[in-house]
C-alpha positions in Angstrom: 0.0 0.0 0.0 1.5 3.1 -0.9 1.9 6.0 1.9 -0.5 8.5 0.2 -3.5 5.3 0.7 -2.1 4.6 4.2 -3.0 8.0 5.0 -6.3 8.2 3.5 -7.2 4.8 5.2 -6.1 6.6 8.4 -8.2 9.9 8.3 -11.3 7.6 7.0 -10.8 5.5 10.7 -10.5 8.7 12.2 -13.5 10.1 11.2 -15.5 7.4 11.5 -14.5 7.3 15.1 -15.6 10.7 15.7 -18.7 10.2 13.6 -19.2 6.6 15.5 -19.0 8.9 18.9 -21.2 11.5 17.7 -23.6 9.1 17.0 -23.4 7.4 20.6 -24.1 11.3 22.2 -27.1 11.7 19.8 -30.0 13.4 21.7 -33.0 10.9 20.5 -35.5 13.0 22.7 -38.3 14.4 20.1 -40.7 15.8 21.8 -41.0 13.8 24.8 -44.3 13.7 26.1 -44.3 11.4 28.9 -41.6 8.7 31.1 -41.6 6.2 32.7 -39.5 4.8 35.2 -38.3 0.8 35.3 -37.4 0.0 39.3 -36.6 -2.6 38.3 -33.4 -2.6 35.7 -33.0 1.6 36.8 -34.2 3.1 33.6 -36.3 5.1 32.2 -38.9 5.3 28.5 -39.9 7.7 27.1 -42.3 8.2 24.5 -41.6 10.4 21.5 -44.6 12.8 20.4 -41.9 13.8 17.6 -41.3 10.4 16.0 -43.6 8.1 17.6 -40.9 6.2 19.4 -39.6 5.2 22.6 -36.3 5.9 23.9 -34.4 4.1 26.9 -32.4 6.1 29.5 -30.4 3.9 31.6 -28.7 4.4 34.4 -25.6 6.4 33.4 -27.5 8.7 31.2 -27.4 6.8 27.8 -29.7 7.1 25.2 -31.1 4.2 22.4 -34.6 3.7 20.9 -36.1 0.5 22.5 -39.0 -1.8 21.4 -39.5 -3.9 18.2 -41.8 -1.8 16.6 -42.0 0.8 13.9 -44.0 4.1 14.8 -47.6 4.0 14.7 -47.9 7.6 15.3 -47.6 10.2 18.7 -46.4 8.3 21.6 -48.1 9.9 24.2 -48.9 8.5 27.7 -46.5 5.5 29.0 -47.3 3.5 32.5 -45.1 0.4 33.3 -47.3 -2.2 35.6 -45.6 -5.1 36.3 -42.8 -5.7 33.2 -45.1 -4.5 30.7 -44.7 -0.8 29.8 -48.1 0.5 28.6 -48.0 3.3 25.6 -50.9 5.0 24.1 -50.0 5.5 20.4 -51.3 7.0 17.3 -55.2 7.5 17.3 -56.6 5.1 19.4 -54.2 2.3 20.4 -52.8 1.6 23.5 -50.1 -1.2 23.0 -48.0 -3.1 25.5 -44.2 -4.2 25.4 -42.9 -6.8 27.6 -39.7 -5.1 29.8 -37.3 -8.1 29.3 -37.5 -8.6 25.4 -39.2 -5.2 23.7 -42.2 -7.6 22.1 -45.4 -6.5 22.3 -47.6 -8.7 24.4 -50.3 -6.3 24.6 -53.0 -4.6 22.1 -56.3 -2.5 22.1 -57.9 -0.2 20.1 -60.2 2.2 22.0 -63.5 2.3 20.0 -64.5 6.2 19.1 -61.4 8.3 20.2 -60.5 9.2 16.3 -58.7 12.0 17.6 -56.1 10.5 19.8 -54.9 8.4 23.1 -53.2 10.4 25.7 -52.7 9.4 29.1 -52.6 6.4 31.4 -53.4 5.2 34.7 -53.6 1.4 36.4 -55.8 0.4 39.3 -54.8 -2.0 41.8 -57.8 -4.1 40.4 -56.1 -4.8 36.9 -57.6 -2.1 34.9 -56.0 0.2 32.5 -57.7 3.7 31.9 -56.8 5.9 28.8 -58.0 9.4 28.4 -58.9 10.6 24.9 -56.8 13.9 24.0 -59.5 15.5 22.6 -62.4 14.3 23.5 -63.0 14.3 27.4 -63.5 10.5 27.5 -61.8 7.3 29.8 -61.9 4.6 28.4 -61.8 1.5 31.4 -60.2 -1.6 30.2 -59.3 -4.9 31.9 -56.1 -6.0 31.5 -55.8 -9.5 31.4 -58.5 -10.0 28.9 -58.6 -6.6 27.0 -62.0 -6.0 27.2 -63.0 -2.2 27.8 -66.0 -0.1 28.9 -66.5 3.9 28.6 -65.9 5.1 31.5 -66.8 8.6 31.4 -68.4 10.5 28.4 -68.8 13.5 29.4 -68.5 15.8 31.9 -64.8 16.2 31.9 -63.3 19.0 29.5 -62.7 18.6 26.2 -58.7 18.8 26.4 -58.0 16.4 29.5 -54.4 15.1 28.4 -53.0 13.2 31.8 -54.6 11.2 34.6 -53.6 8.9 37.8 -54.8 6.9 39.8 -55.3 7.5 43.7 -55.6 4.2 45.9 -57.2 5.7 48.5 -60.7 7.4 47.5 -60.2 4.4 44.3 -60.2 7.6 41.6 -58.9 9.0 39.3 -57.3 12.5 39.2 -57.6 14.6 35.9 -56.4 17.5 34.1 -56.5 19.2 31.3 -55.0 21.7 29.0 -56.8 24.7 29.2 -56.9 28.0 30.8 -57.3 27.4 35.0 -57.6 23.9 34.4 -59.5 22.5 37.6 -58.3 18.6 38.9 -61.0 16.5 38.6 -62.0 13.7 40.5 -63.4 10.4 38.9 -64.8 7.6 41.0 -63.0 4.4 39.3 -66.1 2.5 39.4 -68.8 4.9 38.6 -67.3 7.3 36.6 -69.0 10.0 38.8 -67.2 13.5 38.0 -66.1 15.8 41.5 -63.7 18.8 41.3 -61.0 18.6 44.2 -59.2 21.6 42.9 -61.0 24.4 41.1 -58.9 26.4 39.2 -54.9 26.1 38.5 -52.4 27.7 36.7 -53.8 26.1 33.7 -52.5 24.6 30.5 -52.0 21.8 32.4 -50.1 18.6 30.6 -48.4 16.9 33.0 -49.7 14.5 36.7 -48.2 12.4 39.0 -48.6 11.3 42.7 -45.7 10.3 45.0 -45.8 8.0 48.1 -47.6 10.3 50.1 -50.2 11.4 47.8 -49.1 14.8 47.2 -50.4 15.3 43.6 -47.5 17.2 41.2 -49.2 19.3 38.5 -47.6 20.9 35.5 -48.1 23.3 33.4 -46.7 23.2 29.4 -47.5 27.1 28.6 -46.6 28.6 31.8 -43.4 25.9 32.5 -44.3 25.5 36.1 -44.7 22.5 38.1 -46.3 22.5 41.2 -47.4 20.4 44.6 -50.7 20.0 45.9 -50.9 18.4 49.4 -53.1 15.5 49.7 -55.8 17.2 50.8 -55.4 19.8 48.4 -56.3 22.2 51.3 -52.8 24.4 51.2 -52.4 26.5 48.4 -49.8 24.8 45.7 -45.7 24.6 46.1 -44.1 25.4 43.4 -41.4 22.7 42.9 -39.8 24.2 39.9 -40.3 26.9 36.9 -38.7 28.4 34.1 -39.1 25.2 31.7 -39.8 24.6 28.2 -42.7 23.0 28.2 -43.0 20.6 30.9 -45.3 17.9 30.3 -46.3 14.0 31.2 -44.7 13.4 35.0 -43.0 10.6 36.6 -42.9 10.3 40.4 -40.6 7.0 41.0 -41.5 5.4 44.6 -38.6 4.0 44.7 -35.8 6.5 44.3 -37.9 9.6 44.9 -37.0 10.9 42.0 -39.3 13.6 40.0 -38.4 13.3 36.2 -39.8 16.3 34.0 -40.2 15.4 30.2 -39.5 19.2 28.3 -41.6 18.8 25.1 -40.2 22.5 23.7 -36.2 21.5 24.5 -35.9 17.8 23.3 -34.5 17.1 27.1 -35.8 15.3 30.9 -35.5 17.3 33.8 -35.3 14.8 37.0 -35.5 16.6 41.0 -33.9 14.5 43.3 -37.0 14.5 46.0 -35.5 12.9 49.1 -37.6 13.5 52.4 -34.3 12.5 54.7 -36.3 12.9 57.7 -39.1 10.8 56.9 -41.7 13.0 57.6 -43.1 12.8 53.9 -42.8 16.2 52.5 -39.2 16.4 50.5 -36.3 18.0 51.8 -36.6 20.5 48.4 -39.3 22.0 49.8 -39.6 21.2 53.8 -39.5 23.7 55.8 -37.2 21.7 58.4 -35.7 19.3 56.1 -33.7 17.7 59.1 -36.4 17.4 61.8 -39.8 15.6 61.1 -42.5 17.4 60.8 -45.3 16.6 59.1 -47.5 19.2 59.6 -44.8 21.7 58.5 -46.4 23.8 61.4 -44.7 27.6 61.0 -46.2 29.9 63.9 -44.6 33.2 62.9 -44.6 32.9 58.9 -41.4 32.9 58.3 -40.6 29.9 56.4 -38.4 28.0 59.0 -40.8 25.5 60.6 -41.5 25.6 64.1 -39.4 22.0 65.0 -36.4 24.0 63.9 -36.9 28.0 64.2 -35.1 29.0 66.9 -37.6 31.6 67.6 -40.5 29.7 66.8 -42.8 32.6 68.2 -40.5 35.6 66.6 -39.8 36.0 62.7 -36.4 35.5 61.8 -36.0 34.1 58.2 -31.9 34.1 58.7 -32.1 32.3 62.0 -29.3 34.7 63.2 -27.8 33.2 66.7 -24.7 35.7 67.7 -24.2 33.9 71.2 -24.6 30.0 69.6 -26.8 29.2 72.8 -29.9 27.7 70.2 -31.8 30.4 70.7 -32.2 33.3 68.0 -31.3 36.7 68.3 -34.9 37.6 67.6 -36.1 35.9 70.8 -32.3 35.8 73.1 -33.6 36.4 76.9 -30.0 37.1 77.5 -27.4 37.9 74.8 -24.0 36.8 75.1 -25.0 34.0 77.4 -26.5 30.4 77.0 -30.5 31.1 77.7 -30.8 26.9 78.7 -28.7 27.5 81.8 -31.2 28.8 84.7 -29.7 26.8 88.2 -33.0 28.8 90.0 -35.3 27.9 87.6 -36.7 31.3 87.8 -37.0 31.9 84.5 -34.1 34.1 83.9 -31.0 32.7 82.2 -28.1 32.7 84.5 -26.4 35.0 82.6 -28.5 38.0 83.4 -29.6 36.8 86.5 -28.0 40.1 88.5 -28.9 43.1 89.8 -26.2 46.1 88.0 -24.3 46.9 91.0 -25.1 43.8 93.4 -21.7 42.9 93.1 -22.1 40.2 96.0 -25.4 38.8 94.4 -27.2 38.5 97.6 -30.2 40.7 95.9 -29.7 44.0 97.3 -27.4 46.7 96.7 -25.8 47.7 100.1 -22.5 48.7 101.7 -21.7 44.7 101.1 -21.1 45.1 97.4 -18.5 48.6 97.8 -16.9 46.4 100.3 -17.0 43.4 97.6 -15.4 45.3 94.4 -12.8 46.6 96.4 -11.8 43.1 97.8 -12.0 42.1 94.2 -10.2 44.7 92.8 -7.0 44.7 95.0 -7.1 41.9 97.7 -7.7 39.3 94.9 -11.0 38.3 96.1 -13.9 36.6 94.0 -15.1 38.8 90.6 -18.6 39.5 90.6 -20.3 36.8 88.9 -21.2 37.8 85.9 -18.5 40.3 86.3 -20.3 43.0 84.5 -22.8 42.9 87.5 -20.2 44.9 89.4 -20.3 47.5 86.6 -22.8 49.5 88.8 -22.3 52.8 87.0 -22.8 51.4 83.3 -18.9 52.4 81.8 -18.9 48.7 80.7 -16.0 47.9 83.0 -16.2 46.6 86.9 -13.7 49.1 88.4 -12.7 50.8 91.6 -14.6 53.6 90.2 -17.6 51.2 90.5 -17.2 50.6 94.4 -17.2 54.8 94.4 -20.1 55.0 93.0 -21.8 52.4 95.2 -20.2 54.4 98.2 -21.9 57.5 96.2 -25.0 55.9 96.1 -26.1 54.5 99.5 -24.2 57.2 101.8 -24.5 60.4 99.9 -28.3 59.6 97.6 -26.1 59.8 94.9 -27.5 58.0 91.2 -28.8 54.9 91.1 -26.9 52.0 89.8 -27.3 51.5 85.7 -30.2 49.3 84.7 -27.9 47.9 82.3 -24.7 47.3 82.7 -24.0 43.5 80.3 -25.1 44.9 76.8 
């Protein structure tokens, strides 16, 4: 081979290197509208609005189109129950995949919604709900024979994209996309309509529910996801904003992880939603994210909760504590002194337990504390304790000029002793 061909052979293996590793960093993300998460092997799907397709996430980050099918249209909604990942597809399929092998297992066609599948919930009953994009209907259909009913017909609004499934009440939560979207409540056996929440941020196109049943909401126009408590008696938390598009949600149980498809940026978000002290809200947004507390109980308003504000009756946002003693500056009974130590138990930290001028701390101010600062001062006696306490005419030092003024005081009216004589 001559040199000039060993060359070319070289700069062709170079750049198919590059173009092999270009390839291997490809974003496949086109317009994700929903994931799901695998517990099991650590992964994620999502489903492509762009291309119809699904796309694996593992564990490290990287990306490959999964599933031995060609696209049959939008990939919307995606719900994995059991190892069969769930996808609503095109117009009106909803197909299943088995986990292990990427064959579908699974099939059904949901009679009437011509204008498209969106999302999906399961039951612990073995029933798969779809909700049609544009038409307001659920369809209800069991899973291990594939025989559906309608659900609901009507009632819900016309755009309701996403849906989940609460255990408790046995209903479904809805949304839609549309201006102050309310969530809706469906009974999973009567398809009776409530309204748990009556007006949201709105253009709503993405639901979830963690462990706890806080219900996560978000919002593709406004790029806003917030938390609703599971009461839905506090106003919403907003968990994050500033987003392209946020839309289909995925709370996973098992890592506490909140993953955030971004229809408008091609791209998944995930919020590491840890709740280290157990007390089931997140540390992201507890308001004592080291102490339980799961009323998040905040007396004063100022955003620390009460099992960790150290002035739990005094706002103080900062939590400012110039003395270290566990109690706030906003609330300190005695500055510059530990407020726990109080050998009387009268009420009044030891540190500021004095009198200015009772040198002696017997109480009273008498001939006993002149007699006491000038033992102190030059026989080497005991100091006033606190020290200050001798400072009986406020100069902020405990002096000979101190016993003088005592002397002043009791023999000769002269001015009282200072009121304060520590600060």
């Amino acid at each position: 081979m001559y040199r000039g061909q060993r060359i070319l052979v070289s700069l062709l293996i170079v750049v198919f290197c590059l173009f092999s590793n270009l390839l291997m960093a490809q974003n496949l993300l086109s317009v994700p509208e929903c994931i799901a998460f695998d517990s099991l092997s650590n992964r994620y799907f999502v489903s492509n609005g762009g291309d119809g397709l699904i796309v694996e996430i593992d564990s490290t980050g990287a990306q490959a189109y999964w599933g031995n099918f060609i696209s049959q249209g939008l990939a919307a909604g995606s719900i994995i129950d059991g190892d069969v990942i769930y996808v609503s597809l095109g117009m009106q399929d909803v197909v299943g995949f088995d986990l292990a092998t990427g064959e579908q297992v699974w099939s059904y066609t949901v009679p009437g919604f011509n204008f498209g599948v969106d999302g999906l919930a399961i039951d612990t009953s073995g029933y798969l709900y779809v909700v049609g994009r544009t038409s307001g209907r659920i369809m209800k259909i069991r899973l291990s024979d594939m025989t559906g009913t309608e659900l609901v017909s009507s009632g819900l609004h016309q755009y309701s994209q996403e849906l989940v499934y609460d255990a408790k009440y046995h209903r479904l939560l809805v949304v839609a996309y549309a201006p102050n979207s309310p969530i809706y409540a469906v009974d999973a056996n009567s398809g009776a309509i409530s309204i748990v929440v009556s007006a949201t941020v709105g253009q709503l196109d993405g639901l979830t529910i963690d462990p706890q049943r806080n219900v996560y909401i978000a919002s593709g126009q406004y790029g806003v996801v917030h938390m609703y408590d599971s009461t839905f008696t506090k106003p919403p938390v907003i968990i994050i904003s500033g987003l392209a598009g946020p839309s289909g949600l995925e709370f996973s149980w098992s890592n506490r992880i909140l993953a955030i498809p971004l229809v408008d940026a091609d791209s998944i978000v995930y919020i590491d939603m840890a709740d280290n002290d157990s007390d089931g809200t997140s540390d992201i947004i507890d308001n004592c994210p080291a102490h339980a507390n799961a009323d998040q109980a905040d007396s004063d308003g100022d955003t620390v909760g009460d099992a960790c504000d150290n002035c739990p009756e005094a706002e103080n946002t900062e939590q400012i504590d110039s003395d270290g003693d566990g109690f706030g500056d906003a609330c300190d009974l005695c500055p510059g002194f530990d407020d726990s130590i109080d050998e009387n138990e009268n009420g009044v930290p030891d540190g500021c337990d004095y009198i200015c001028g009772d040198a002696n701390a017997d109480a009273t101010i008498n001939v006993g504390d002149a007699v006491f600062m000038i033992r102190y001062i030059f026989s080497g006696g005991p100091a006033p304790d606190p020290v200050c306490s001798g400072d009986a005419n406020g100069d902020g030092n405990a002096n000979i000029g101190d016993a003088v003024y005592l002397i002043t005081f009791i023999f000769k009216g002269g001015p009282e002793p200072t009121e304060s004589c520590c600060f």
